[in-house]
C-alpha positions as CSV (number, residue, x, y, z in Angstrom):
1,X,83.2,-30.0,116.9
2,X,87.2,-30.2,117.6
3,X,87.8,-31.0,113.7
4,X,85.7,-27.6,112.7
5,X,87.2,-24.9,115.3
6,X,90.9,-26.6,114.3
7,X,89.3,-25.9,111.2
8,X,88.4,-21.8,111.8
9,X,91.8,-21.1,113.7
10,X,93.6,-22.8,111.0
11,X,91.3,-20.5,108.3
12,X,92.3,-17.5,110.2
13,X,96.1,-18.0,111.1
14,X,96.6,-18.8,106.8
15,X,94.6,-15.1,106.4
16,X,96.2,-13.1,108.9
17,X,99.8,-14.6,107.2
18,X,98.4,-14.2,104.0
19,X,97.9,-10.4,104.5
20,X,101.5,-9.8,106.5
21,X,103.4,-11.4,103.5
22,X,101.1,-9.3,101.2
23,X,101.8,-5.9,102.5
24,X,103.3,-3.6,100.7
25,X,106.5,-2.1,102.0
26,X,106.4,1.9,103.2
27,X,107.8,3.7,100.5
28,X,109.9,6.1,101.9
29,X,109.8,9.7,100.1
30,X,113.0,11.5,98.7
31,X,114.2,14.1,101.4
32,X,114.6,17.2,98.8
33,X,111.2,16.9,98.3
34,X,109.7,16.9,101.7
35,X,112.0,20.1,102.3
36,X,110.1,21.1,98.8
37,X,107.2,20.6,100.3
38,X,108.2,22.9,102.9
39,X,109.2,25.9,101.4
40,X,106.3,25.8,99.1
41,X,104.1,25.6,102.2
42,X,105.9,28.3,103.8
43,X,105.8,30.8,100.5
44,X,101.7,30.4,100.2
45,X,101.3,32.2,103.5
46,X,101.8,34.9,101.9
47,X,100.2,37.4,104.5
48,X,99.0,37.1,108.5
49,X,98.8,38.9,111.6
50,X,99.4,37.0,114.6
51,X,99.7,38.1,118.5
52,X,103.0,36.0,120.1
53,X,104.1,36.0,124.0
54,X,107.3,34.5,124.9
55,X,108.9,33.7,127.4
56,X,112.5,33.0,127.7
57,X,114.9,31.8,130.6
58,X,119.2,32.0,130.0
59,X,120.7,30.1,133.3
60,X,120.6,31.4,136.5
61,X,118.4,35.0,135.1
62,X,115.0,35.9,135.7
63,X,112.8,35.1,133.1
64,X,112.4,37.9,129.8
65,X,108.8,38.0,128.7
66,X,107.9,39.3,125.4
67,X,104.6,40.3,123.5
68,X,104.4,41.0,120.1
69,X,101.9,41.7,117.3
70,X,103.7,40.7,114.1
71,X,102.1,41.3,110.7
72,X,103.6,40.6,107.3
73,X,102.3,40.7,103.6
74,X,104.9,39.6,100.9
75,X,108.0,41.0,101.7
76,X,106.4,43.1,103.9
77,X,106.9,42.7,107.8
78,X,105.8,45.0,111.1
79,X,106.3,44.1,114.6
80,X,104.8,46.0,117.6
81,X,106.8,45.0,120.7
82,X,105.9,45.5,124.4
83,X,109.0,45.2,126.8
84,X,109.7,46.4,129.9
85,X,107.0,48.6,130.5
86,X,106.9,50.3,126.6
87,X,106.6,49.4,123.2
88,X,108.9,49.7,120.8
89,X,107.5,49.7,116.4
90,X,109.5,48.3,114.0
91,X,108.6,48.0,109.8
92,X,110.4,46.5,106.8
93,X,109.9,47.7,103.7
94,X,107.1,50.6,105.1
95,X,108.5,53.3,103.5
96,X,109.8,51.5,100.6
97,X,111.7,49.0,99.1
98,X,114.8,47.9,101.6
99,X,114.0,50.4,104.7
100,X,113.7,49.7,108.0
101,X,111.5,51.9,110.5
102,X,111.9,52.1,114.3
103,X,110.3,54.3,117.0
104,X,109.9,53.6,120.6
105,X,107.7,54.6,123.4
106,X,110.5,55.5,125.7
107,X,110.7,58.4,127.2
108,X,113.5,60.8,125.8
109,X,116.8,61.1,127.5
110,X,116.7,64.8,126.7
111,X,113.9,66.9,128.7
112,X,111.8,68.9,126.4
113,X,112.8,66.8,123.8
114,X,111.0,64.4,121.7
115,X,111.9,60.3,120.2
116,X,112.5,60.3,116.7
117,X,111.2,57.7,114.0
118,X,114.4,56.4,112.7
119,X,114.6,55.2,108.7
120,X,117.8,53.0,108.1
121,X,118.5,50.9,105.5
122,X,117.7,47.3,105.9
123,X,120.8,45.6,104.4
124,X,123.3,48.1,105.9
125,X,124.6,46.5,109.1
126,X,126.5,50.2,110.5
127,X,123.2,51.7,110.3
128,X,120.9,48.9,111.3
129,X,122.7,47.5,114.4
130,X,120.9,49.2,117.1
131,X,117.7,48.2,115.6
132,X,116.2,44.9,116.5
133,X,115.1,42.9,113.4
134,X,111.4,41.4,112.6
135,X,111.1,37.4,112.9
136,X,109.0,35.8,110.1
137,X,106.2,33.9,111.6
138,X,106.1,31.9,108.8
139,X,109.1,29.8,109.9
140,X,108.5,29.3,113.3
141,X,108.8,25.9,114.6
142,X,110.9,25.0,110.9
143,X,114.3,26.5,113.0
144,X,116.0,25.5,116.1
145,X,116.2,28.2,118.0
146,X,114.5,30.7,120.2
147,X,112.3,33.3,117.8
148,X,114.1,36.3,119.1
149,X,117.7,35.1,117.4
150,X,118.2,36.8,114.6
151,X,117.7,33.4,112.4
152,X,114.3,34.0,112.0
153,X,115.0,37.6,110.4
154,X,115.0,35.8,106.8
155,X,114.1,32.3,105.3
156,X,116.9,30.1,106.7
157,X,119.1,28.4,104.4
158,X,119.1,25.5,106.1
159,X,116.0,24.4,103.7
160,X,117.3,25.9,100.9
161,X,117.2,22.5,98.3
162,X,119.0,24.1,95.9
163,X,122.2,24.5,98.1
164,X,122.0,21.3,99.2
165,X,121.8,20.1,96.0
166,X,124.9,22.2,94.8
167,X,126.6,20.6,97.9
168,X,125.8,17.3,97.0
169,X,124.3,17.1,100.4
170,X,123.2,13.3,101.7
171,X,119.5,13.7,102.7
172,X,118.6,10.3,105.1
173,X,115.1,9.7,105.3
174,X,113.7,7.2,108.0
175,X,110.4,6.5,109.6
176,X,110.1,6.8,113.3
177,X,107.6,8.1,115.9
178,X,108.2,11.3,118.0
179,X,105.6,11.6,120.7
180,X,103.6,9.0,119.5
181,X,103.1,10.7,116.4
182,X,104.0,8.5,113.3
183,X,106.8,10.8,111.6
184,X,109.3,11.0,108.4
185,X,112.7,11.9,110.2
186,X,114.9,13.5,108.2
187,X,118.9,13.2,108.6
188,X,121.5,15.8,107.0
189,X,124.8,17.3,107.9
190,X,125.4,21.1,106.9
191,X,129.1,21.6,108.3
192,X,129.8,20.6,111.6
193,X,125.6,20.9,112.6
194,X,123.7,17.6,112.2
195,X,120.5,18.5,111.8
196,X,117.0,15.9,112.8
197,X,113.6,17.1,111.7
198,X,110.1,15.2,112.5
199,X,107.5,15.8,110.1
200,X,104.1,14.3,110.5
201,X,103.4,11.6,108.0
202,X,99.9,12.7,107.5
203,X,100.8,16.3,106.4
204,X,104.8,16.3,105.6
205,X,105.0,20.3,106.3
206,X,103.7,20.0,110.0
207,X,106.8,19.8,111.7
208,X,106.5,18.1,114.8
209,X,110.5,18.7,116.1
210,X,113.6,20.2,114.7
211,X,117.5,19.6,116.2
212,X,120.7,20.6,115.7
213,X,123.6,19.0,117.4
214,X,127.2,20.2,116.9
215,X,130.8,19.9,119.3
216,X,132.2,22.7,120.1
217,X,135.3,22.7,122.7
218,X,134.3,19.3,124.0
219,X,131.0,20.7,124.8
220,X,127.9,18.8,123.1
221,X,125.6,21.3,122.4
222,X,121.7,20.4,121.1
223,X,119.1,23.0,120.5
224,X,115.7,21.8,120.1
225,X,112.2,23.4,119.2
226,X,109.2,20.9,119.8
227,X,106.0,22.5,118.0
228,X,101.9,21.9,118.6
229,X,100.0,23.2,115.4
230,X,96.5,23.6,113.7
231,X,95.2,23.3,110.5
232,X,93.2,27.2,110.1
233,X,91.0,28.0,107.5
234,X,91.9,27.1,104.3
235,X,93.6,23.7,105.3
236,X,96.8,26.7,106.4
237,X,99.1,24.8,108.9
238,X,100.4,27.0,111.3
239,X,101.9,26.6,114.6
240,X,100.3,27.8,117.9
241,X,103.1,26.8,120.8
242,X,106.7,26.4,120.3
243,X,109.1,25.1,123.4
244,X,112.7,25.7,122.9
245,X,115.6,23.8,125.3
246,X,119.3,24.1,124.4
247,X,121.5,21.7,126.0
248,X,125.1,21.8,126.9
249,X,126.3,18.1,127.6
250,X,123.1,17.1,128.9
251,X,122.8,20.2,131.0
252,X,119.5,22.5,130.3
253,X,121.1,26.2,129.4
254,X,118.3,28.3,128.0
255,X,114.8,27.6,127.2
256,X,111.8,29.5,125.9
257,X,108.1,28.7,125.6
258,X,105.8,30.5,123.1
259,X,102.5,30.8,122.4
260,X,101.4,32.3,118.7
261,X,97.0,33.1,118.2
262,X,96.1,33.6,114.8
263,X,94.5,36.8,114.1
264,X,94.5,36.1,110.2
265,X,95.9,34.1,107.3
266,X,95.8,34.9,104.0
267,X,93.1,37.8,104.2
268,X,93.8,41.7,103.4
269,X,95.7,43.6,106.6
270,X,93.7,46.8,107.9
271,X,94.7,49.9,105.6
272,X,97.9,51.5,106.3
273,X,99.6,48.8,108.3
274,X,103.0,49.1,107.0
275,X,102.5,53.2,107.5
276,X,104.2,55.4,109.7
277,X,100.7,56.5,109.8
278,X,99.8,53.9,112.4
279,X,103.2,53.9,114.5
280,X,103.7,57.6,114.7
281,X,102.1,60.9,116.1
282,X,101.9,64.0,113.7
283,X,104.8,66.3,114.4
284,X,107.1,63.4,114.7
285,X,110.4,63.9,114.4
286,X,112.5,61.7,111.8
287,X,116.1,60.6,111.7
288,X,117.5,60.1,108.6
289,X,120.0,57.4,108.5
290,X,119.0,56.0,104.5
291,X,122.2,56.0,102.4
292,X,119.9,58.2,99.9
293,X,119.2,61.6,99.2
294,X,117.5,63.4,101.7
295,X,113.4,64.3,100.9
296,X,114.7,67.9,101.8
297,X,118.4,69.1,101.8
298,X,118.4,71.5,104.6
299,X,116.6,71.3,107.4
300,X,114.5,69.6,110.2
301,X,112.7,66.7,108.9
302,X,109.2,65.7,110.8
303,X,106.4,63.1,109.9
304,X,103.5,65.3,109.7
305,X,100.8,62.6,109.4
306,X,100.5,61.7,105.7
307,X,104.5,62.7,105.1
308,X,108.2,63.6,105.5
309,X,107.9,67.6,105.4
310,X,110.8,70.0,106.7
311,X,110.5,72.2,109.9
312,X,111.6,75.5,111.4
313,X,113.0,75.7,114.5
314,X,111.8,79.7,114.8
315,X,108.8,81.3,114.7
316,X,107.1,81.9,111.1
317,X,106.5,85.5,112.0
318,X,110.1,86.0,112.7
319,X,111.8,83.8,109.4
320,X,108.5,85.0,107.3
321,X,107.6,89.0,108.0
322,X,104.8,90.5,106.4
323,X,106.7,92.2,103.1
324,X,104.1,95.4,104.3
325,X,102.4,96.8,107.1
326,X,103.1,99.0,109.9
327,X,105.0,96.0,112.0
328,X,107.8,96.0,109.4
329,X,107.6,100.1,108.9
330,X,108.2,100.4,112.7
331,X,110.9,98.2,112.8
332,X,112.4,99.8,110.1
333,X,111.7,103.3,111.8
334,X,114.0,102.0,114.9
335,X,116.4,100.5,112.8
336,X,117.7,103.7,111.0
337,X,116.9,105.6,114.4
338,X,119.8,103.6,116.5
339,X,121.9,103.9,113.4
340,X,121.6,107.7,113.1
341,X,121.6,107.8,117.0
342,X,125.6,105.9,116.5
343,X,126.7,108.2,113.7
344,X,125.5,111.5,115.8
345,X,127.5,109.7,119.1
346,X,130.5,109.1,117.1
347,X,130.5,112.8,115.5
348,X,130.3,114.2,118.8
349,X,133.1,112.6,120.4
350,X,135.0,113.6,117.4
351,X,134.3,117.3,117.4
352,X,134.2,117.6,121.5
């Protein structure tokens, strides 16, 4: 009895060897293409509408909440803000190619006087700097940062393989667990910014974290965005909470916690999304601030509903008359009767 369980634990300690010395080392995946993987990932979203709240705290300051509505298609991107008590529109690309919209629910400074929906040109900084800027949902979670810096306006470089590649840049690729989550970390210096991103081993473009870390005036500063996704219909990764913390040696700064719900991925937008039509009132007024011709030369312009149209600021009866009629005889009638009237006054202080 002895001899045959010596036997059966002898059997079973040769297996259990047999299979650690047989296993296969992790092979660990080349960094460029993991941030391949990731842009590719990002690019065939290629349109959504999703409803975001943030929240966002900057030392010793109350708390700034934020809810938007962002939708995008392409290279198309609207954002419908609430702040503060109103809601302010913005739109790249509505009208067309490299314009930016902006109107806002605010009431006028002027009494009697109306907000206008302001056109600007989207790569022209002079005209575009009082405008806020649209953040791509599509990259949320993939940048360290809060979502209302203006990082998230366009795809960040930082994944950008190509430059990287130009720059010879040293991609270190390790395996490690965030969070209990089995991850590829991936190690790279851009500058003075190292940069640390977790991806989940099981799908490498759900990013679990992403850090930067850079010294600046002997201060150690580390942003860092932790994300929670789900895979949506059509196996779509796409994040639902993102929490933000920068630190400044070890001391909590700013911090931010969003929450994104999926309305849609990858199905048609509602008609006339990215139209003035759905941001603006007929009778409208616009500002024109394109570095373009005007649609009209002279004049007032106003969205009338379906379009840019020019305005009067007078009355049509008084800038259009009726070329006939007894309104226009009449007025003609007392027109030559005050001039007469002048001539006979003039005569008669002449000959008196």
């Amino acid at each position: 009895m002895f001899l045959r369980l010596f036997f059966s634990i002898g059997l079973v300690g040769c297996l259990l060897l047999n299979t650690v010395l047989g296993t296969e080392p992790e092979t660990i995946p080349d960094g460029y293409e993991l941030f391949e993987n990731i842009q590719k990932s990002v690019q065939a979203i290629h349109a959504g509408q999703v409803r975001v709240e943030n929240s966002a705290i900057e030392g010793n300051l109350p708390p700034i909440k934020m809810q938007w509505t962002i939708s995008f298609d392409k290279d198309k991107k609207r954002a419908d803000v609430f702040r503060n008590g109103h809601k302010d529109y913005l739109c790249y690309n509505c009208y067309d190619k490299m314009t930016r919209l902006f109107y806002t629910t605010l009431p006028p400074p002027v009494a009697d006087s109306k907000m206008a929906l302001v056109f600007t040109d989207a790569d022209n900084p002079e005209t575009g700097r009082h405008l806020d800027y649209i953040p791509d949902p599509r990259w949320f979670g993939f940048i360290p940062i809060d979502i209302s810096n203006s990082q998230h306006y366009s795809p960040p470089k930082m994944y950008d393989t190509s430059i990287k590649r130009r720059q010879s840049e040293v991609l270190s690729v390790i395996s490690e667990k965030f969070s209990g989550i089995d991850c590829w970390r991936v190690d790279y210096a851009m500058g003075i910014v190292n940069h640390s991103i977790w991806l989940n081993k099981s799908n490498h473009y759900n990013v679990v974290c992403v850090e930067n870390r850079f010294v600046s005036d002997n201060v150690q500063f580390v942003d860092r965005v932790q994300t929670t996704g789900a895979l949506y219909e059509g196996n779509i990764w796409f994040p639902k909470k993102l929490n933000y913390k920068r630190t400044e040696n070890g001391v909590t700064t700013c911090s931010e916690e969003t929450t994104i719900e999926v309305i849609s991925l990858n199905k048609p937008l509602p008609p006339d999304t990215f139209s003035p039509k759905t941001i603006v009132k007929p009778d409208t007024p616009v500002a024109w601030h394109l570095n373009r011709d005007r649609p009209f030369p002279e004049g007032e312009l106003a969205w009338d509903g379906e379009k840019i149209v020019v305005v009067d600021r007078f009355s049509p009866m008084i800038n259009n008359p009726p070329e006939f009629g007894w309104t226009r005889i009449v007025l003609i009638l007392i027109g030559l009767a005050l001039i007469f009237l002048g001539i006979g006054l003039k005569l008669r202080k002449r000959y008196l």
